[in-house]
PDB file with SEQRES, HELIX, SHEET and CRYST1 records, atoms N, CA, C and O in Angstrom:
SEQRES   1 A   74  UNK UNK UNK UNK UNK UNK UNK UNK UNK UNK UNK UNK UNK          
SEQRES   2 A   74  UNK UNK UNK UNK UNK UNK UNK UNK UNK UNK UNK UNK UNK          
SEQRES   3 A   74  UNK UNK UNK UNK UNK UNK UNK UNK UNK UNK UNK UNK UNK          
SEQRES   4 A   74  UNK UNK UNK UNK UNK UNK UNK UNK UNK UNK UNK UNK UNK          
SEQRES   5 A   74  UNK UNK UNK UNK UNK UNK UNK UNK UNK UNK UNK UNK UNK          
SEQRES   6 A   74  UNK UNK UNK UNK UNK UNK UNK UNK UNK                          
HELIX    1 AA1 UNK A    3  UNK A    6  1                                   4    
HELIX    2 AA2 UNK A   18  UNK A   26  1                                   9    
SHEET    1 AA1 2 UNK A   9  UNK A  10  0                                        
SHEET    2 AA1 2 UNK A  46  UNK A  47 -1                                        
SHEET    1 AA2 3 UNK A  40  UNK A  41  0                                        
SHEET    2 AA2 3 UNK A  54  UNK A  58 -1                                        
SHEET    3 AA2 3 UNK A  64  UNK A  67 -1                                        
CRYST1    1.000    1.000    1.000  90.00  90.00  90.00 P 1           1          
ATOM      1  N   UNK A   1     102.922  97.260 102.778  1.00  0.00           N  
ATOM      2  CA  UNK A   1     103.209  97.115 104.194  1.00  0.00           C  
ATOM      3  C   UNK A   1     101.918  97.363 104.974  1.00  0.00           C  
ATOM      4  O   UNK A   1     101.090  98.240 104.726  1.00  0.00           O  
ATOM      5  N   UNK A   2     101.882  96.649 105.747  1.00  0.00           N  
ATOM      6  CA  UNK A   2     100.115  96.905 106.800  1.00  0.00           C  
ATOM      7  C   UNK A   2     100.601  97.603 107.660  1.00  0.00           C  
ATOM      8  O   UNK A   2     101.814  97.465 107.817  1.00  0.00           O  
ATOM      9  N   UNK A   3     100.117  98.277 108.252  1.00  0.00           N  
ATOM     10  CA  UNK A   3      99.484  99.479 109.297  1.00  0.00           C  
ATOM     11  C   UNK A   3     100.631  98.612 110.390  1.00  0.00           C  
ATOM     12  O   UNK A   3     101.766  98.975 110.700  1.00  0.00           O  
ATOM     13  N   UNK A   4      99.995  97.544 110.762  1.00  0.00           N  
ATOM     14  CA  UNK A   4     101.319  96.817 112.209  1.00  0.00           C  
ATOM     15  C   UNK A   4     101.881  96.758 111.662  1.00  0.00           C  
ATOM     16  O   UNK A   4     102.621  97.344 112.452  1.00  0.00           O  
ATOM     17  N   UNK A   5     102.960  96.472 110.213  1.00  0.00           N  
ATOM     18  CA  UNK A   5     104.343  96.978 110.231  1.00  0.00           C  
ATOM     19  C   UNK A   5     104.405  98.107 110.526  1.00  0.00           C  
ATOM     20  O   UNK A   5     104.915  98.328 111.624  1.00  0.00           O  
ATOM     21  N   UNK A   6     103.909  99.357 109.670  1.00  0.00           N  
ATOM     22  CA  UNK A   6     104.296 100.938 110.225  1.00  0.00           C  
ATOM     23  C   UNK A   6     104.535 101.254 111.451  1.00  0.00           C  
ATOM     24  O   UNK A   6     105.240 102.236 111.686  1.00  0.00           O  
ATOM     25  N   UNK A   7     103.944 100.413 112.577  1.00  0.00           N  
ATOM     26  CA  UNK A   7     104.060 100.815 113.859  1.00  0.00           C  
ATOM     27  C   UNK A   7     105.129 100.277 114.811  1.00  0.00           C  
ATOM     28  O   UNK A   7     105.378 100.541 115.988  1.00  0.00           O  
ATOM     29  N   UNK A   8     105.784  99.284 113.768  1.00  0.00           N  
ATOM     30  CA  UNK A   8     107.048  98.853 114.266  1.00  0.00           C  
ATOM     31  C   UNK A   8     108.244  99.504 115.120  1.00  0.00           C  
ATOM     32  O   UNK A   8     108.807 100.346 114.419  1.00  0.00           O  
ATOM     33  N   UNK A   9     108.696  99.423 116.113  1.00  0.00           N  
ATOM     34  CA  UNK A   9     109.715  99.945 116.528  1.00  0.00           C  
ATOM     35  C   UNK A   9     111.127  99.194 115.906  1.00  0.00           C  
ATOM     36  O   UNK A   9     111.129  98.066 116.399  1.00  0.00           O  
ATOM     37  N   UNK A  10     112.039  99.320 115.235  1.00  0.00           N  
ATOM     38  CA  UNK A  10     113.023  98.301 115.221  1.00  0.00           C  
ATOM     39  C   UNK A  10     114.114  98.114 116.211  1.00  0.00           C  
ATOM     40  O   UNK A  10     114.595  99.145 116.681  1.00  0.00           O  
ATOM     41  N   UNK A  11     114.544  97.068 116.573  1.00  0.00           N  
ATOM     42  CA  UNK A  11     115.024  97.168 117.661  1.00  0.00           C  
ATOM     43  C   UNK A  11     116.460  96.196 117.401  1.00  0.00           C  
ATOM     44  O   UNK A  11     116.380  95.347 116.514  1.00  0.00           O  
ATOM     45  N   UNK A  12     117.855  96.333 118.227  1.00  0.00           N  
ATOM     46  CA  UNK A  12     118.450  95.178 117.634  1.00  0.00           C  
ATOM     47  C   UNK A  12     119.035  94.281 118.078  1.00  0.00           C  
ATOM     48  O   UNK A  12     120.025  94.527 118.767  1.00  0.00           O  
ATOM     49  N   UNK A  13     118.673  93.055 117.867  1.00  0.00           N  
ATOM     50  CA  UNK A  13     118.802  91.737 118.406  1.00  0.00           C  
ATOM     51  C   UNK A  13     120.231  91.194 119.155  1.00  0.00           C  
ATOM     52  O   UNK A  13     120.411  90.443 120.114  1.00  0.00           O  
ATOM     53  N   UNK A  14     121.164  91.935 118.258  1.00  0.00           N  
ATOM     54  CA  UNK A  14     122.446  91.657 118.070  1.00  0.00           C  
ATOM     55  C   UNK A  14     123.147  92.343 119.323  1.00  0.00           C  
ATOM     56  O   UNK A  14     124.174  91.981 119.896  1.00  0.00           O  
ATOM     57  N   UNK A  15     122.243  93.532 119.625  1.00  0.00           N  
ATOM     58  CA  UNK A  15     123.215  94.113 121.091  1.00  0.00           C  
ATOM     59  C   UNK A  15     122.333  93.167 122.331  1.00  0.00           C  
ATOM     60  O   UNK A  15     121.967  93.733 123.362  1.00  0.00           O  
ATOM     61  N   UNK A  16     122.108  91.993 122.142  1.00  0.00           N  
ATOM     62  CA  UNK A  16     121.842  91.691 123.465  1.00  0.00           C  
ATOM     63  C   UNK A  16     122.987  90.620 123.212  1.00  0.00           C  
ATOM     64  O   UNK A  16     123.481  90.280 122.137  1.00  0.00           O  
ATOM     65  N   UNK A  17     123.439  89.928 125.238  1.00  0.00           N  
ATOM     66  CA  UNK A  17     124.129  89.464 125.086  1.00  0.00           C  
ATOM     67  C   UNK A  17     124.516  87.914 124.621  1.00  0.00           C  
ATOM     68  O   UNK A  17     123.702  87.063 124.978  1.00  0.00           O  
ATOM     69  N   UNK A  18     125.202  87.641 124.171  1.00  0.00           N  
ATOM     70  CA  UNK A  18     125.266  86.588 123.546  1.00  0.00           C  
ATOM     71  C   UNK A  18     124.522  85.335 124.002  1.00  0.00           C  
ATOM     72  O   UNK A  18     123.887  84.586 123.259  1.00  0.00           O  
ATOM     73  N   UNK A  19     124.670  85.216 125.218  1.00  0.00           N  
ATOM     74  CA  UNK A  19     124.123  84.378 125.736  1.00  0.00           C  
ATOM     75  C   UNK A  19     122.536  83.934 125.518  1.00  0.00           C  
ATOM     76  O   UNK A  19     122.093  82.933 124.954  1.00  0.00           O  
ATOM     77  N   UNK A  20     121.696  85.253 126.295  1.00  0.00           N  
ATOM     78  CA  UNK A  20     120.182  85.675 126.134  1.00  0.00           C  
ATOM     79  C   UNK A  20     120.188  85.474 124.033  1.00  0.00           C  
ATOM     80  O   UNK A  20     119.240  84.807 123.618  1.00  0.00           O  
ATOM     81  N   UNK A  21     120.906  85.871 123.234  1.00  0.00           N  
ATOM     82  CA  UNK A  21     120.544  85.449 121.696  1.00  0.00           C  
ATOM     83  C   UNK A  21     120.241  83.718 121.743  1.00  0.00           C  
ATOM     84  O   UNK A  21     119.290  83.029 121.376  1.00  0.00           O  
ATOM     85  N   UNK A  22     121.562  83.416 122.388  1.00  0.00           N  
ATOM     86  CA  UNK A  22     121.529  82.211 122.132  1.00  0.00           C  
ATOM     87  C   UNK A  22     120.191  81.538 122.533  1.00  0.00           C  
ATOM     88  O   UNK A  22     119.431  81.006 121.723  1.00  0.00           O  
ATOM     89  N   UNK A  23     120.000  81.613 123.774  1.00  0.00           N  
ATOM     90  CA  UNK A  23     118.297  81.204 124.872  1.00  0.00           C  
ATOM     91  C   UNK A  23     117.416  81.345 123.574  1.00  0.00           C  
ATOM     92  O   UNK A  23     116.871  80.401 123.003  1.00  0.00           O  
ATOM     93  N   UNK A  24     117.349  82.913 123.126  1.00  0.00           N  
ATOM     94  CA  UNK A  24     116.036  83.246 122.065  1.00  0.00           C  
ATOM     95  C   UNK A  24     116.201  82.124 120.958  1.00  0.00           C  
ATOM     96  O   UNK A  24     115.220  81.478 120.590  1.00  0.00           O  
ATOM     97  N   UNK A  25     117.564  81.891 120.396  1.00  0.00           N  
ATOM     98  CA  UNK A  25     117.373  81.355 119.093  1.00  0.00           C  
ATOM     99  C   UNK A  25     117.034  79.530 119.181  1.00  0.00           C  
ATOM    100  O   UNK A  25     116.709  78.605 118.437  1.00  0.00           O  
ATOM    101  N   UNK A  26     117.307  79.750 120.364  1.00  0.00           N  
ATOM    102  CA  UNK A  26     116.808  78.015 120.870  1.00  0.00           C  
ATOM    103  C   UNK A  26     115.464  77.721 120.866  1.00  0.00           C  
ATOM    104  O   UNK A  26     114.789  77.216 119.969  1.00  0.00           O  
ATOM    105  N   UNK A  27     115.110  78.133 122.093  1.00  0.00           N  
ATOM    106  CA  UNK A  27     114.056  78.196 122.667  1.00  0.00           C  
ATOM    107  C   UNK A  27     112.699  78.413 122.094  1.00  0.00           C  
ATOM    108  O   UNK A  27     111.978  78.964 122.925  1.00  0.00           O  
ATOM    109  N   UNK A  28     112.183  78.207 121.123  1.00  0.00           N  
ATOM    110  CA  UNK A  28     111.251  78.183 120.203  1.00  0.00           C  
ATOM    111  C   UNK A  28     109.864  77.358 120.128  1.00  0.00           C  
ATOM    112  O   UNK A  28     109.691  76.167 120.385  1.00  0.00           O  
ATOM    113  N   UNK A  29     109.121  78.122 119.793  1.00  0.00           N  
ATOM    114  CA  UNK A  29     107.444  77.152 119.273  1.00  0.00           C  
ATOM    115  C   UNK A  29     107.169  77.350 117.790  1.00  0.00           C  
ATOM    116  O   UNK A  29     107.074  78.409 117.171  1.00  0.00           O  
ATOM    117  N   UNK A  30     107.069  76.166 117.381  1.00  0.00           N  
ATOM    118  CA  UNK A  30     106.798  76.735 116.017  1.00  0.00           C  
ATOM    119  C   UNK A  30     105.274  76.145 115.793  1.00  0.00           C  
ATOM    120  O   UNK A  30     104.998  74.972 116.047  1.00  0.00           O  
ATOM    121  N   UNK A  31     104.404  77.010 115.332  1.00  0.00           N  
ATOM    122  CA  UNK A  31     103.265  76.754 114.878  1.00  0.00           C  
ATOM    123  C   UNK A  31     102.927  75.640 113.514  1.00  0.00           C  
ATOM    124  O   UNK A  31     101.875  75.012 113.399  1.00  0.00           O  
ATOM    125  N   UNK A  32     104.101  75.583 112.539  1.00  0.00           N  
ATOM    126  CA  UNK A  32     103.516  74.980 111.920  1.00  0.00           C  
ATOM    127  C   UNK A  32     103.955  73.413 112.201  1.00  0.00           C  
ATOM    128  O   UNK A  32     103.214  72.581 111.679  1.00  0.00           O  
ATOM    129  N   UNK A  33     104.784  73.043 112.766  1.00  0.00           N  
ATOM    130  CA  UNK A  33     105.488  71.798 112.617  1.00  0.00           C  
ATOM    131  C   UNK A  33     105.163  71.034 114.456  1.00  0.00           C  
ATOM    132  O   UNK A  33     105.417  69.938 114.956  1.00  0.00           O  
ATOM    133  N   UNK A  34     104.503  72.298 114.974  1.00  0.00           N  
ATOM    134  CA  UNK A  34     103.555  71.745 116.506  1.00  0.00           C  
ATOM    135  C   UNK A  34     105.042  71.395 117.559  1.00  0.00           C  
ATOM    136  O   UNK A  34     104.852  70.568 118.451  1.00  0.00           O  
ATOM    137  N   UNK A  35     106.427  71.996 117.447  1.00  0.00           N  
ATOM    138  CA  UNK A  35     107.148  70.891 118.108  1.00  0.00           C  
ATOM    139  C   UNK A  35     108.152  72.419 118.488  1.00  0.00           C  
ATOM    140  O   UNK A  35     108.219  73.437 117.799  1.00  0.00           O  
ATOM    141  N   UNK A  36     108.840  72.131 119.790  1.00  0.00           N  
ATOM    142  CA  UNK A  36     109.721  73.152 120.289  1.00  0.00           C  
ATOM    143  C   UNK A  36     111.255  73.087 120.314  1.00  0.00           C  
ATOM    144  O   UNK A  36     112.045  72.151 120.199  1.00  0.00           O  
ATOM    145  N   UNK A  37     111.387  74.276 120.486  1.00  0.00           N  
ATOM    146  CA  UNK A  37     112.947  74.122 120.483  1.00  0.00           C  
ATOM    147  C   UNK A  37     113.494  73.369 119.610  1.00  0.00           C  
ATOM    148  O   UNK A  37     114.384  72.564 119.886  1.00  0.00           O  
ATOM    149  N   UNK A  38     112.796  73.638 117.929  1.00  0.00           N  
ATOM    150  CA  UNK A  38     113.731  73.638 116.610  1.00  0.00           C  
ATOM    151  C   UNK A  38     114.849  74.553 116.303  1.00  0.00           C  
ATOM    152  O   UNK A  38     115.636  74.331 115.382  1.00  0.00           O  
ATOM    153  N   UNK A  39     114.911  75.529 117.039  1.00  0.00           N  
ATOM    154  CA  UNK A  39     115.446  76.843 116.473  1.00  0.00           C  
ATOM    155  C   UNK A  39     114.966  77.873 115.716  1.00  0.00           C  
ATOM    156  O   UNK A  39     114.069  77.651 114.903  1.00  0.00           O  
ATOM    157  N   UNK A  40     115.583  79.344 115.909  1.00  0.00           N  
ATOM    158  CA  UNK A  40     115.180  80.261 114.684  1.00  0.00           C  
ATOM    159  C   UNK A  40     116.554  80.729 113.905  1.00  0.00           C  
ATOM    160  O   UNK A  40     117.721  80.544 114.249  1.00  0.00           O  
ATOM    161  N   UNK A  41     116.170  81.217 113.053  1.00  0.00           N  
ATOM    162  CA  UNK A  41     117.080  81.641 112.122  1.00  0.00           C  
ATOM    163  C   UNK A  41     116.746  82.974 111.955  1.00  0.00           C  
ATOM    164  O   UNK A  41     115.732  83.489 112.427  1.00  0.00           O  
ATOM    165  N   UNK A  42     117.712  83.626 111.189  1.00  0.00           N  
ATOM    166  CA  UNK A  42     117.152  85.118 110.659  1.00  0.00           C  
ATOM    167  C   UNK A  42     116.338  86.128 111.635  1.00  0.00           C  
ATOM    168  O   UNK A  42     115.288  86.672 111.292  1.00  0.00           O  
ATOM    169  N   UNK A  43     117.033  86.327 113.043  1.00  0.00           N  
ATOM    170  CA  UNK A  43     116.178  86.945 114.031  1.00  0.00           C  
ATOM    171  C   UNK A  43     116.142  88.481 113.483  1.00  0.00           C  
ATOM    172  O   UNK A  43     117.159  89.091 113.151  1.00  0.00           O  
ATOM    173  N   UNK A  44     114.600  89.104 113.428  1.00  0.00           N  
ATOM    174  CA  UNK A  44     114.430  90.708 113.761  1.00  0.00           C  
ATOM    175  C   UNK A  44     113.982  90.957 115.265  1.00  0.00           C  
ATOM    176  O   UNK A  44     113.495  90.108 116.012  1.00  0.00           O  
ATOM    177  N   UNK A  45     114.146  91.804 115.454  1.00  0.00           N  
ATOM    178  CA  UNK A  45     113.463  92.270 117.047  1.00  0.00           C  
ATOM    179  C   UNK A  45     112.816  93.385 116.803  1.00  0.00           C  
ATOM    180  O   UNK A  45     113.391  94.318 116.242  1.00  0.00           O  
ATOM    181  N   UNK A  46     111.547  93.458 117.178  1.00  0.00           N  
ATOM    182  CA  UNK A  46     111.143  94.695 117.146  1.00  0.00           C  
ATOM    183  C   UNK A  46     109.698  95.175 118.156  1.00  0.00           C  
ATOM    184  O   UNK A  46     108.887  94.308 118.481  1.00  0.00           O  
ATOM    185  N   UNK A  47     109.580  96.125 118.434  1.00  0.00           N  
ATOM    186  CA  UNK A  47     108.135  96.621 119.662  1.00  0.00           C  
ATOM    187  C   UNK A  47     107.498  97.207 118.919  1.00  0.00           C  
ATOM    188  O   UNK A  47     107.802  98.011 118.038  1.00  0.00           O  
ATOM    189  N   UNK A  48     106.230  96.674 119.382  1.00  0.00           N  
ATOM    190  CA  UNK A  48     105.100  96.780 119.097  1.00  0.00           C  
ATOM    191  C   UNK A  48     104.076  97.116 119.806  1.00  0.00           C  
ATOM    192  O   UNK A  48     103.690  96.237 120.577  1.00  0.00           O  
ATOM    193  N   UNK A  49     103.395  98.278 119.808  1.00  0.00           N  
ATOM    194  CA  UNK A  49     102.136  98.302 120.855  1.00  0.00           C  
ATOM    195  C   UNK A  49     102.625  97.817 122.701  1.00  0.00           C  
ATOM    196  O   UNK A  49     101.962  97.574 123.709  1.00  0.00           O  
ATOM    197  N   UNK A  50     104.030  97.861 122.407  1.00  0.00           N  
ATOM    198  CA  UNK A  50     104.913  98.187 124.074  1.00  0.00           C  
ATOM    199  C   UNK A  50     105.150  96.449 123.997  1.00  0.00           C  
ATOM    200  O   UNK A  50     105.662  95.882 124.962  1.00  0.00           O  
ATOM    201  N   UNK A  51     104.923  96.029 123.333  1.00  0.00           N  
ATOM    202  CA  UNK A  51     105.229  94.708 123.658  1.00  0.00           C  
ATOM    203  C   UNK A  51     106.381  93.728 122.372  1.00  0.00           C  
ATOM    204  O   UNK A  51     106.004  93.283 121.288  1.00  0.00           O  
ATOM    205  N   UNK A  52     108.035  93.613 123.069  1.00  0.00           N  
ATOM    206  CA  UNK A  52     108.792  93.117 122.377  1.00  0.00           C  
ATOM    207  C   UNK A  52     108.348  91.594 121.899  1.00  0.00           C  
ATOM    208  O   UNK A  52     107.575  90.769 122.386  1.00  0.00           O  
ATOM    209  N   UNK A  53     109.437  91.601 120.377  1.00  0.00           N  
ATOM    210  CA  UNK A  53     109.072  90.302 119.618  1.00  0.00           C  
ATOM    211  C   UNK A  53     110.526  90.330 118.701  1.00  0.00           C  
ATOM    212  O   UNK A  53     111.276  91.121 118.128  1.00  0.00           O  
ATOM    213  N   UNK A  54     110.359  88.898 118.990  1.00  0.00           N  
ATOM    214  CA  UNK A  54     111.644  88.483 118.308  1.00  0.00           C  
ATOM    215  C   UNK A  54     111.282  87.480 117.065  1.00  0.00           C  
ATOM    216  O   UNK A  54     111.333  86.270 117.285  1.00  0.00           O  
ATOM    217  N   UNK A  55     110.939  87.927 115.843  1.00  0.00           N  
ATOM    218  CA  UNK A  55     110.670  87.076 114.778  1.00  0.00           C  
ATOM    219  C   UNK A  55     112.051  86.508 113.725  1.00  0.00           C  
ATOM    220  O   UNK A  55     113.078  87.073 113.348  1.00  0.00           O  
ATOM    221  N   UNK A  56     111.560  85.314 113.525  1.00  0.00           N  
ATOM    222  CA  UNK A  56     112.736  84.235 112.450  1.00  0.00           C  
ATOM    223  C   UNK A  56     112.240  83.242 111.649  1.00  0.00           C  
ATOM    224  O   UNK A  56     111.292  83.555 110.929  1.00  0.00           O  
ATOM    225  N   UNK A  57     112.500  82.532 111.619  1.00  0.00           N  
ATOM    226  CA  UNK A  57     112.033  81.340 110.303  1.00  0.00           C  
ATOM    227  C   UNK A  57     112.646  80.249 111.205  1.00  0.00           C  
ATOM    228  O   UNK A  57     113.767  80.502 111.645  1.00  0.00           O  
ATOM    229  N   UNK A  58     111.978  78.860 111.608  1.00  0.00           N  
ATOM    230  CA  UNK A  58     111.688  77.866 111.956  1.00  0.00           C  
ATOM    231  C   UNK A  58     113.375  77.074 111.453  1.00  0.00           C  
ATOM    232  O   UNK A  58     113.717  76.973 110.275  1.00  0.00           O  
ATOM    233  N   UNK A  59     113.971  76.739 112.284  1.00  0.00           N  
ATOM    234  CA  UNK A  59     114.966  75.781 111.920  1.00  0.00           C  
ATOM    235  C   UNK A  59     115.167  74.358 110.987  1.00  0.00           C  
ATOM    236  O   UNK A  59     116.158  74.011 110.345  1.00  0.00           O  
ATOM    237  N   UNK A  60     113.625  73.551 111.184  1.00  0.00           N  
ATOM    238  CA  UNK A  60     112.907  72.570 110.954  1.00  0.00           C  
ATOM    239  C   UNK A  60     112.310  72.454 110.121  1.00  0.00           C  
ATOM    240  O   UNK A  60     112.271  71.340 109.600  1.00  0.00           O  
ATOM    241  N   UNK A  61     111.369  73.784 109.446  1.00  0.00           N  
ATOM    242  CA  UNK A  61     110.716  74.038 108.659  1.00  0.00           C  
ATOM    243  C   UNK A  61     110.837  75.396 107.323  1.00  0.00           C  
ATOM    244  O   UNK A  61     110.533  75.169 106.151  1.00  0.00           O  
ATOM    245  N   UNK A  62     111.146  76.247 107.634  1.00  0.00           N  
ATOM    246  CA  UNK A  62     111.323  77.465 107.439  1.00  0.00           C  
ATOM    247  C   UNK A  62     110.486  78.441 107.628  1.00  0.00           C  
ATOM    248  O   UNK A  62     110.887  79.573 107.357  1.00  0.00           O  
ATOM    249  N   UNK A  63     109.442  78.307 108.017  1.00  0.00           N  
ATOM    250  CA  UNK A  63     108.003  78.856 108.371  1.00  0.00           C  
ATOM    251  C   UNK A  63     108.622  79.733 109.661  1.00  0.00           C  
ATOM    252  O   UNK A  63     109.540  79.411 110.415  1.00  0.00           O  
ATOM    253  N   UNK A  64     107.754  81.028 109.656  1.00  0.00           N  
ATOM    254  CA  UNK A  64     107.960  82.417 110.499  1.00  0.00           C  
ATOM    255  C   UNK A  64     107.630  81.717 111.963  1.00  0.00           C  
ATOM    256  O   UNK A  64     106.794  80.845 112.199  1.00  0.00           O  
ATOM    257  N   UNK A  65     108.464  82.312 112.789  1.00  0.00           N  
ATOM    258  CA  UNK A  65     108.130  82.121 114.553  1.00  0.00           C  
ATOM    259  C   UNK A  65     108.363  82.782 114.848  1.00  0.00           C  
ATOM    260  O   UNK A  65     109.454  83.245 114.516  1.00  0.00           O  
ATOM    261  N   UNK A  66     107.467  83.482 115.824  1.00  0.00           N  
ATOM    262  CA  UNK A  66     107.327  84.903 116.522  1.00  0.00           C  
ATOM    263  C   UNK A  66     107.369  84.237 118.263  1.00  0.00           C  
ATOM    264  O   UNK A  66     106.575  83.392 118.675  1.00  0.00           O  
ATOM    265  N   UNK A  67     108.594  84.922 119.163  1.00  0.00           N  
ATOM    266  CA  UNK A  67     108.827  84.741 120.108  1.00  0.00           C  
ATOM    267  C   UNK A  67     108.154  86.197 120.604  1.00  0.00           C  
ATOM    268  O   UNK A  67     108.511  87.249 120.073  1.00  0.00           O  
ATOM    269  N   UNK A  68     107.193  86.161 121.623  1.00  0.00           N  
ATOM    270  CA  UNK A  68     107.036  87.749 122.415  1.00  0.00           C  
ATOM    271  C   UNK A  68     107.399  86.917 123.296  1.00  0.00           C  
ATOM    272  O   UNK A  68     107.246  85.704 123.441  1.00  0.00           O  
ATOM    273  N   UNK A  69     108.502  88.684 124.552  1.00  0.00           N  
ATOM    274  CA  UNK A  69     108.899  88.478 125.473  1.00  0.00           C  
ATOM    275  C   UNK A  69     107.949  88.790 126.120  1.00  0.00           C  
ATOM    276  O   UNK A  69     106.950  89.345 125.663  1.00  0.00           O  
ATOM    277  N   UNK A  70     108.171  88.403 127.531  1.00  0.00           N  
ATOM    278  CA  UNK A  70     106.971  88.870 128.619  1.00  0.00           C  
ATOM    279  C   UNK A  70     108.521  89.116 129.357  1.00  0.00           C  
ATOM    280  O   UNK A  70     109.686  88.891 129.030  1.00  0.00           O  
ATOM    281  N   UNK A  71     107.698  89.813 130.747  1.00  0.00           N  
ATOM    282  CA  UNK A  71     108.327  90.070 131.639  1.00  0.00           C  
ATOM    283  C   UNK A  71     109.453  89.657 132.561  1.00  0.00           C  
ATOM    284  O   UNK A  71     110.290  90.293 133.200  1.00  0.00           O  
ATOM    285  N   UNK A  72     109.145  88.189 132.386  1.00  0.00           N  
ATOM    286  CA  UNK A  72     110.266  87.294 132.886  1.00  0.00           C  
ATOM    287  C   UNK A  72     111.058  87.085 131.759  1.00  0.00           C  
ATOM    288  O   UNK A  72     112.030  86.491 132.227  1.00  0.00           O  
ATOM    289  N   UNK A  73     111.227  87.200 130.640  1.00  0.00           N  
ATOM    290  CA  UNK A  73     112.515  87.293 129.834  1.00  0.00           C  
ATOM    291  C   UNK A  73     113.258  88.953 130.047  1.00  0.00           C  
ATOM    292  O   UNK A  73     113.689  89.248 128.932  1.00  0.00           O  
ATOM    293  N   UNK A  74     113.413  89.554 130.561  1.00  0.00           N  
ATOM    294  CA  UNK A  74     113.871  90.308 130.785  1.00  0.00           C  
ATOM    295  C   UNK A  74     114.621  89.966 131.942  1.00  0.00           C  
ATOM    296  O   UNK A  74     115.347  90.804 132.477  1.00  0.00           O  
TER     297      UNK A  74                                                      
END                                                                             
């Protein structure tokens, strides 16, 4: 495990409301396949260095996508 996992906060995805899951699991960039709003799968949530992230695996591809929230997702 690297050092930024250890510093993980875990956090859980599942108590937000259904709706806002749904937005996250849509709403997507995926790096490897260059194209948005494939979907994620398999969401963790977790803070980091004060700053939330919602990681999953690519709908399209299966490759990791890391959503950070900013301020206006809240």
């Amino acid at each position: 495990m690297s050092e930024s996992e250890d510093n993980r906060i875990e956090r859980d995805f599942f108590a937000r409301d259904p709706e806002e899951q749904q937005a996250f699991l849509t709403q997507t960039w995926c790096d490897h396949c260059q194209a948005a709003d494939l979907g994620m799968t398999d969401p963790i949530e977790y803070e980091l260095k004060k700053t939330v992230f919602i990681e999953g695996r690519c709908c399209g591809c299966g490759e990791p996508v890391v959503t950070e929230l900013t301020d206006e997702n809240f």
